[in-house]
N, C-alpha and C positions, 0 to 999 in steps of 0.2 A: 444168943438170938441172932447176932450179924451171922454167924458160920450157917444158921440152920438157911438161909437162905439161897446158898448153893449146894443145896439138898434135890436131886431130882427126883427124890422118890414120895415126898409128900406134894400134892398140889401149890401151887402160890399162894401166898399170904400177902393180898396186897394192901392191906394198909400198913404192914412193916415195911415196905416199901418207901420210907422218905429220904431224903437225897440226901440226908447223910448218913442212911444206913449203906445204901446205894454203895456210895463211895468209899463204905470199911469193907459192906463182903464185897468190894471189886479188888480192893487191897489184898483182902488174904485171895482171893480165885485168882488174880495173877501173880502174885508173888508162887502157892503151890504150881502154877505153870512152869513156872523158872525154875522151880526145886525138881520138878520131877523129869527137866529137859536136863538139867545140870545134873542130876544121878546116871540117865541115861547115857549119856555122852562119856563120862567115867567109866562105867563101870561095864560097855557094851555090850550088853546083854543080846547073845544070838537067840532064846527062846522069844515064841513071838506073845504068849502071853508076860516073858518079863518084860519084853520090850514095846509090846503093843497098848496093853491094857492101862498102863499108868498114865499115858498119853490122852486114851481116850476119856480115864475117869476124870482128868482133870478139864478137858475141853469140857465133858456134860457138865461139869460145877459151874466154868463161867457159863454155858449157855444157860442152865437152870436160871441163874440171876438175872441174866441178859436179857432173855425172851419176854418175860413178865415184865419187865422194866422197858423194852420197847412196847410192848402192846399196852402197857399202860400209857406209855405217852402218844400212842395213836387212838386210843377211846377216849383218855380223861387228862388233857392236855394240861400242864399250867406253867410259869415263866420258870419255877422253881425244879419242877422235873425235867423239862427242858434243858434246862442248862446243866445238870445232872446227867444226861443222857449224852448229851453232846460231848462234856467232856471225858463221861466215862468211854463213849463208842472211839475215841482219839487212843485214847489210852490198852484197851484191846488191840484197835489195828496197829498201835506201836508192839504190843505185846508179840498178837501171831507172826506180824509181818516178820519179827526178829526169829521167831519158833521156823518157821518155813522156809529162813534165810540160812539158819545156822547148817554148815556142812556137814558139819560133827553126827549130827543127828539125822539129818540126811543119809550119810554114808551107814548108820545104824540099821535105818530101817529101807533101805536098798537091798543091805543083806540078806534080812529075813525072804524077799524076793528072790535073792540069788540061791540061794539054800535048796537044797535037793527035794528037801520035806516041806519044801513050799506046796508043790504040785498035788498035794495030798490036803491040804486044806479046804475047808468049804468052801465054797461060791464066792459066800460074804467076805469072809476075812481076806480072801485072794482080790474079791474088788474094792475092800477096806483100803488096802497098801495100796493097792496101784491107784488107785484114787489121789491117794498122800503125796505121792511120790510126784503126780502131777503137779497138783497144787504148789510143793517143792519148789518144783521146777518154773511153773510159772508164776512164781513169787520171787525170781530172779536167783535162786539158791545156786548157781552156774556161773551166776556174774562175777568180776574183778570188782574188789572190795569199792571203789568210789559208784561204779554203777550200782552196783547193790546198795547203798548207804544212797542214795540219788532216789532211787527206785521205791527203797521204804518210806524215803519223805515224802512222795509223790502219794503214794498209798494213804499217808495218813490224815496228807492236805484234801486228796477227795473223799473222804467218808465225811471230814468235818465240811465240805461242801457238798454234799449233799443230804446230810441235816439240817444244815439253812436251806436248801432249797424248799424241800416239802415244809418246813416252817415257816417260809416266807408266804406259801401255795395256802398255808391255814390262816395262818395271818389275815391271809388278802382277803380269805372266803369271811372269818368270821369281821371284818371290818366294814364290811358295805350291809345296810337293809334301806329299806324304805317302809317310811310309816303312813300306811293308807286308812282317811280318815272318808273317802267317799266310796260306801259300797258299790258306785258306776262304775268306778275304775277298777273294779274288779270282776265285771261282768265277764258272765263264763263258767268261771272256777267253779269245782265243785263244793261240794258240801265239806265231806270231810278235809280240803284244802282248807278251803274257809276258816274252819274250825283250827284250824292247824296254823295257822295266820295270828287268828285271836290266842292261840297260847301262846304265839312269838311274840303277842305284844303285853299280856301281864305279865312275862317273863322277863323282860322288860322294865316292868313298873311304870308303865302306861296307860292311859286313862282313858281304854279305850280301842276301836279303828282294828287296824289288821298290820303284824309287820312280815314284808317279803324280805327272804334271805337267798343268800347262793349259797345254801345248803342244799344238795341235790334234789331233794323233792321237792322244794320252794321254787327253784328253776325251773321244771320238769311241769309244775301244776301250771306255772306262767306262760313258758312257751309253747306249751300243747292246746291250753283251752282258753286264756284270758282271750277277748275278744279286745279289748285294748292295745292296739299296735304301740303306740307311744311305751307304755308297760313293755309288750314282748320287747323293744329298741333297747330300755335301759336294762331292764336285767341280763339280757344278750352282751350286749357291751361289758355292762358291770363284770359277770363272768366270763367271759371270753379277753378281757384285759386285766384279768386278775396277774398279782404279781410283775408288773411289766413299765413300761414306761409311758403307757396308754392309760386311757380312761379314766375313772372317779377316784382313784388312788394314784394316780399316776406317779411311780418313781418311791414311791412309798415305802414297798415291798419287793423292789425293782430285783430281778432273778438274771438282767440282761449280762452285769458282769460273771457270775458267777456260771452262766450258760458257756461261755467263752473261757473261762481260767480250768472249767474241767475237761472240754472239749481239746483244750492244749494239754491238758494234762496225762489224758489219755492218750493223746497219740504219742505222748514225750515217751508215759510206760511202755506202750506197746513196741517204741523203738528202740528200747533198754533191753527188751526179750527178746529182739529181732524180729519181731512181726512188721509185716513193712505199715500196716495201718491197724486202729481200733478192731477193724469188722475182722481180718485174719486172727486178732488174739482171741476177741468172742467166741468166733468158729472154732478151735481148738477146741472147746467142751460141747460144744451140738453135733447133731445129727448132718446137718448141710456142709458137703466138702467145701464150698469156699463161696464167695460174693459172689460171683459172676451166675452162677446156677440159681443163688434166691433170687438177683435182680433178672434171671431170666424168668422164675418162677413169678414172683408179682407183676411183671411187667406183661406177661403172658394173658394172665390173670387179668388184668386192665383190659388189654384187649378183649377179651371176651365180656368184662360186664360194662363195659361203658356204651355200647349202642342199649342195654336197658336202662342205664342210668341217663343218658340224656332222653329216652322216652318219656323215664320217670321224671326228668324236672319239665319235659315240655308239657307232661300233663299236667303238673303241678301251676305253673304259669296259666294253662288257660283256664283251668277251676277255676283259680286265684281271679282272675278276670272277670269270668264269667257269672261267678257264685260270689264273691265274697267284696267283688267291687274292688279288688287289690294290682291294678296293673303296674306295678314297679314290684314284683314279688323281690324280697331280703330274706337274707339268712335267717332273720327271727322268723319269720314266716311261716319257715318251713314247717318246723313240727305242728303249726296249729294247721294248717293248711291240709296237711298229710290227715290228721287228726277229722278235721274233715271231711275230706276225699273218703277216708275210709268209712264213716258213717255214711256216708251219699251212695257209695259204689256195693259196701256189703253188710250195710247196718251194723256196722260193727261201731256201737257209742264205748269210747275206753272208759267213762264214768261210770255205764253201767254195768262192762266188765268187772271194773274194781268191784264191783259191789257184793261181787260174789266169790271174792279172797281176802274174808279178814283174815289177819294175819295169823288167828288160832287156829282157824280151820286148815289152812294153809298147811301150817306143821302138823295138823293131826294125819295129813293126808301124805304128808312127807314120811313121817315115820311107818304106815303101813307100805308107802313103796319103798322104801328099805327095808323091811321086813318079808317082802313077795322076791326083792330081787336078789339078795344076801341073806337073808334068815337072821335078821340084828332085830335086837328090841332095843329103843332106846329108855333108859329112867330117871326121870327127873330125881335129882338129890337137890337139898336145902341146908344141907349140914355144909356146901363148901365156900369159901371166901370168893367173894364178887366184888368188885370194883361200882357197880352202878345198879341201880331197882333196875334197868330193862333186861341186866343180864341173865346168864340159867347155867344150869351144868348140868349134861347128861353121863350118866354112863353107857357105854355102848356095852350088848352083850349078846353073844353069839345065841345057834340055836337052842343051847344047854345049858344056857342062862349063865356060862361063864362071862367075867367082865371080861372082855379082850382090850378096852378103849375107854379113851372120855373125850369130849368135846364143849366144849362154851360157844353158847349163843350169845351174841348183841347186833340186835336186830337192826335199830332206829337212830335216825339222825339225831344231833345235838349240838350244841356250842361248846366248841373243843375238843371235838371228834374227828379225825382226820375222813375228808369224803373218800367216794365209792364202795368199792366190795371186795373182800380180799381172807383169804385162808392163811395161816399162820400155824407154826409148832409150837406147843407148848413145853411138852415132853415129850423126849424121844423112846422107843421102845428100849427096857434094859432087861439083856436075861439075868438070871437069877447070879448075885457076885459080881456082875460088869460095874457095880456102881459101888464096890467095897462092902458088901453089905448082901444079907442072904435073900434076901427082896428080891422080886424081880418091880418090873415097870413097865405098865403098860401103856402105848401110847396115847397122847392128849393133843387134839388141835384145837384151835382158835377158828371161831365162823363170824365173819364180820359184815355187816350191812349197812345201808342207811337208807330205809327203808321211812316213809313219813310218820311221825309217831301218833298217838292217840289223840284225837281233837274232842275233848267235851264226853258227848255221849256217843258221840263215835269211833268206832273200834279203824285200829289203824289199816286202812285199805290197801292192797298189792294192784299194780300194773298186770298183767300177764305175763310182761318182760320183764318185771322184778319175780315172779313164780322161777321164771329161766336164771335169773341171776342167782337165784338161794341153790337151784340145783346145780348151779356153773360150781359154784363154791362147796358145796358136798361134793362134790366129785374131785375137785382140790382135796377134802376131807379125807376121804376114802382112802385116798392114795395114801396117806399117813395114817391113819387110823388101821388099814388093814396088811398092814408091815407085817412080815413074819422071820424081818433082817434084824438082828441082836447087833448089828455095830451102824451105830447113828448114823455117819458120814455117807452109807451108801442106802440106806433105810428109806422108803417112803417116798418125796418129794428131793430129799436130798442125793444129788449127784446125780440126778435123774436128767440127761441131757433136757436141755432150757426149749428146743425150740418143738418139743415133743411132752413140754410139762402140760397143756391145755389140753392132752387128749382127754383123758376123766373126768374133767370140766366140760371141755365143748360138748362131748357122749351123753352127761346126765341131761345139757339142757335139751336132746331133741324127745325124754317124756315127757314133757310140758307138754308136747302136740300128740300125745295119746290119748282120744277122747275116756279114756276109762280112766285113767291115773287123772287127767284134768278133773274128771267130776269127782274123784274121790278125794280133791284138795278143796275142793269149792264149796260154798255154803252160802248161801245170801244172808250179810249181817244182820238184817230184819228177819227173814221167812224162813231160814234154813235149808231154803230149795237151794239145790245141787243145780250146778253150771246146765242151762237147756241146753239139748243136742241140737237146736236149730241154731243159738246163738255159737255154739261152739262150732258148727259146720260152716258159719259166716265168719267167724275167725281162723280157719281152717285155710279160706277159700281166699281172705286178707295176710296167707301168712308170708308169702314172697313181694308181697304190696310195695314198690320202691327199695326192693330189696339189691338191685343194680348201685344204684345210691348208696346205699349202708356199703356194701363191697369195695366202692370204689373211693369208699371214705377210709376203710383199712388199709389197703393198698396204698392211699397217702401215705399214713403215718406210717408203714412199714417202707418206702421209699425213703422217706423224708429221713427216719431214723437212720437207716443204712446207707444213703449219699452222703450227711452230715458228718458219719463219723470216717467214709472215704476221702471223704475232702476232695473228690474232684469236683465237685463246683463252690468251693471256697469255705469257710466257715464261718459266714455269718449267717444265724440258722434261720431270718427274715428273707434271706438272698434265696435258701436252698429252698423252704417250703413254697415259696414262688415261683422257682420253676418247678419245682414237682408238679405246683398244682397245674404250671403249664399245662404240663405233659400229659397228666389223665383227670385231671380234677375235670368237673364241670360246674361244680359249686366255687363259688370263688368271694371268700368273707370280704371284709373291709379290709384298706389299708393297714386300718388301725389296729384290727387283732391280733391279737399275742397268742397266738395258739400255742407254743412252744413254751411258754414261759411257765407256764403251769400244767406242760405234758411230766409229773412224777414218775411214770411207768420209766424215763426214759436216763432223767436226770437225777433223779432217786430212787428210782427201783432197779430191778432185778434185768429189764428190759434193753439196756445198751446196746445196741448194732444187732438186738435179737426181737424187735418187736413183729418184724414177721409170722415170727413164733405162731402168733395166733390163728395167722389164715395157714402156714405151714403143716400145724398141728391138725386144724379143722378136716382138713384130707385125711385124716387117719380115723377120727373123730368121727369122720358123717360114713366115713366106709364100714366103720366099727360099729355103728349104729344099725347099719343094714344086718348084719348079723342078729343083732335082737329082733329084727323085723322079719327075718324068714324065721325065727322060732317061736313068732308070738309077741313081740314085744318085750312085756313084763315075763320074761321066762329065769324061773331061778336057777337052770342047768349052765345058761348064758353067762349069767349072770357073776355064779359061782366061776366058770371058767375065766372070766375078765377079772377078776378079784385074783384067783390063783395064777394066772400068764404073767397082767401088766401089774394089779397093785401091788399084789404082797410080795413083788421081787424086788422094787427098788430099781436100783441101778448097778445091782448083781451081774447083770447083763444089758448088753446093749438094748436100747429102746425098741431099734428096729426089728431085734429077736423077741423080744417080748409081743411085739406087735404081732409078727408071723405067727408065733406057737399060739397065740389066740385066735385068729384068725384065718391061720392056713395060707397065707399067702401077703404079697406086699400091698398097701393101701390103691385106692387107685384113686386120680385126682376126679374122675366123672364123679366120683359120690359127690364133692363138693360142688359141683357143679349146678347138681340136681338140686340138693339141699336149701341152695338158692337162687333157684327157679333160672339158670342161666344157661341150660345146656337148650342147642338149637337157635 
């Protein structure tokens, strides 16, 4: 039973999953690591499938185990898999850090690179090794034994920091609510919030009233429509000093030391490899030759959207004044203000938007634009193992009804669910024998939401901007589902330069402003009338609406991230986001906020000295978009060519080439420009 666990070729069985299965099949997946590095190294094998393939069968073993056991403890959180998780992810990066340090094995598969009959290999395999060979390398496999043995403890002290971080991030979230027993103080909210309130509070065991949480939709319902300032102040705060030495936790979940011992820690590695700082080591696996070019890129960028965004807050101040009696407008403010303004200026009510994305209709409309733009069916199966009732499993399947793919839905928020929205592997693609076995494997992602759940008799309602977030995230999807690379490491999302990962994400979500795919996801939860064309021409018309603002809030955080880890204006990350905001911010929070303290993208995630990524990306993303716009939009000639250029290659080849052969040419930055409303 533990063995079958590092099995990649059946689905996860997550209730075999408990943390001391955990920790046997982690036992035998790193020990065969060791046995199959220690054969290799002996016995130096020049063919590259003796030399290549036992390598990779054993990384798919621990990922099989791994993958399922992180997304378990990001959906279905508890103290026991936590600590299970934690000490297994230590115990892997001791494991690789030592696999990618060893020379012996280095010099092995260097070889097969050197080799005549390399040059005759596929695509894959040829960016399989050189892929490796990097990682190698910048896993310090070059260094004199103390720096290398310096390097690998550094390695393993931040993985296990940065598992307490985003645990401390969940922590902080699932510790605060408020129990509201006067429906005044909740004037505003809508219905299906409401509802969604009252199941927080029998969930609870409450007798009663409504409870607010800083789970992303309990935020989002508060600071958009409560008419209660007091309310928008504490929940603002409550979230926005989550984890930190601020607000109603204060110190509690404090993230402040552990912000500072990774921040040194990265610069310690980065000057082990010889990068002179953090952002130069990042840069070696993206697209952007070096810092100086993105800080000229974002800062460019500033310039160009900050005379909209102070437009945008100076109108926001005199509404605020004039309409809503608010003359000291505050950052809570904002979103109810905007919320607002946009019902005043283009009758655009976001309640009554909602009303017309339950969340079934939502996906019924999803799946036929996957189907118009790729030729995929997707089919719900009930026969596979789920971790929670909101979950689902589709098979994905081309136009010949082959399965090509699977995928897992979980839509909706909950307690003990890690927040926002995020794409994940489940399995990676295997051809037939890459995984010891005549099976092949076809690929499986993870689609993750948190989306407001089901309140009562009402069906769980989407934002419009949650419609763009579920298509951000299939576009993550796609990119791994529609692999056609048989070696993992360069397959899919993986190796896929980082600051070029958001292009298929940012691309899917500008069908949300197709008024045809719009009505074909919408349904009004009561009447079943399809999204009105007048109402969608008023959201059409609201769609760059303080869109200078939104810009010059990304711009922040991708400064803020990439000054922080240059260290030229110091490292304390309260110091640097303060001048950043100097510099182009116009919003400017409380002393008190901790923004940083529970930015995960940055200190837990994937995101380090690359959060630019995502306005970098969008350039390619809104240019890429105008291509389906001169064929129609939904055109599946488009469609199919974006599938075959960018997803099903991987990182076979470079990004940029991927980008050209689709598109004919290089991205141009007007598109983003245009996309939001800044050019002129």
């Amino acid at each position: 039973m533990t063995r079958s666990l590092l099995d990649p070729l059946p689905l996860p069985d997550y209730a075999a999953l408990t943390p001391a299965a955990i920790g046997e099949a982690l036992d035998l997946a790193l020990a065969d690591m060791r046995a199959v590095v220690d054969r290799i190294i002996a016995e130096k094998p020049k063919d590259f499938d003796a030399a290549w393939l036992p390598l990779e069968q054993a990384d798919v073993a621990i990922e099989a185990l791994w993958s399922a056991v992180s997304h378990l403890k990001s959906v279905a959180n508890t103290p026991e898999l936590r600590e299970a998780h934690a000490a297994g992810q230590q115990r892997i990066v001791e494991t690789m850090t030592a696999v990618f340090q060893d020379h012996d094995l280095y010099e092995v598969i260097a070889a097969l690179e050197a080799a005549p009959e390399f040059a005759k290999r596929s695509a894959a395999d040829r960016a399989a090794v050189e892929h490796m060979l990097r990682s190698f390398r910048l896993s310090g496999v070059a260094l004199d034994a103390a720096p290398r043995a310096r390097f690998a403890e550094i390695s393993v002290e931040l993985a296990g920091l940065s598992t307490e971080f985003s645990a401390a991030v969940l922590d902080a979230t699932d510790a605060w609510s408020e129990h509201v027993t006067d429906a005044e103080v909740l004037a505003g909210i809508p219905e299906a919030a409401m509802a969604m309130f009252a199941a927080n509070a029998e969930a609870k065991g409450l007798d009663g009233g409504w409870v607010v949480t800083l789970q992303w939709p309990s935020v989002n319902a508060v600071l958009t429509f409560a008419e209660n300032r007091g309310l928008r102040e504490r929940v603002y705060a409550a979230f926005g000093t989550r984890a930190s030495d601020q607000g109603p936790d204060a110190g509690k979940f404090d993230n402040t030391q552990r912000i500072a011992r990774i921040l040194e820690l990265r610069r310690e590695a980065a000057g082990l490899l010889g990068f002179a700082d953090p952002v130069e080591w990042s840069l070696a696996t993206k697209m952007a030759p070096n810092a100086g070019e993105v800080l000229h890129f974002l800062r460019d960028l500033a310039s160009r959207a900050r005379p909209g965004a102070e437009r945008d807050l100076a109108d926001a101040r005199a509404f605020a004044a004039q309409e809503l009696g608010i003359d000291d407008l505050q950052p809570w403010d904002l979103t109810h203000v905007a919320n607002r303004m946009r019902l005043s200026r283009f009758a655009v009510d976001e309640q009554a938007v909602r009303a017309y994305f339950p969340v079934e209709r939502v996906l019924a409309g999803w799946q036929v634009l996957l189907g118009r733009l790729f030729g995929i069916t997707l089919v719900e199966r009930t026969d596979v193992a789920l971790w929670h009732a909101d979950a689902r499993y589709y098979d994905v399947a081309d136009d010949d009804g082959t399965v090509i793919a699977g995928v897992y839905l979980d839509l909706h928020a909950r307690a003990g669910k890690q927040g926002g929205a995020w794409m994940a592997q489940a399995r990676p693609r295997l051809s037939a024998g890459a995984s010891g076995s005549n099976a092949g494997r076809v690929p499986v992602a993870y689609l993750t939401c948190n989306f407001a759940p089901k309140g009562g008799d009402t069906p769980s309602l989407l934002a419009h901007s949650e419609v763009e977030t579920l298509l951000h995230e299939t576009g993550h999807c796609l990119h791994h589902l529609f692999t056609r690379v048989n070696r993992p490491n360069v397959a899919g999302t993986s190796g896929f330069e980082w600051d070029a990962i958001e292009l298929p994400s940012q691309l899917m979500e500008d069908f949300a402003w197709d008024r045809e795919v719009l009505t074909g996801m919408s349904g009004h939860y009561r009447t079943g009338e399809p999204l009105p064309v007048d109402l969608f021409e008023k959201m059409l018309a609201a769609r760059r609406f303080q869109s200078g603002l939104f810009v010059l809030r990304q711009i922040e955080f991708g400064l803020f991230d990439l000054l922080l880890h240059l260290g030229t204006m110091g490292s304390d990350p309260m110091e640097v986001i303060g001048a950043v905001r100097e510099e182009v911010a116009v919003v400017h929070p409380p002393e008190w906020h901790r923004f940083p303290h529970a930015f995960t993208h940055v200190f837990s995630g994937g995101y380090a000295s690359g959060y630019y990524s995502y306005l970098w990306a969008e350039v390619l993303a809104a240019d890429g978009f105008r291509k389906f716009v001169e064929a129609g939009v939904v055109d599946r000639a488009t469609g199919d060519a974006f599938r075959d250029e960018v997803l099903a290659r991987g990182a076979t080849r470079p990004a940029a080439e991927s980008y050209r052969a689709f598109r004919g040419r290089d991205a141009e930055v007007t598109a983003l420009l245009e996309r939001r409303g800044l050019l002129g």
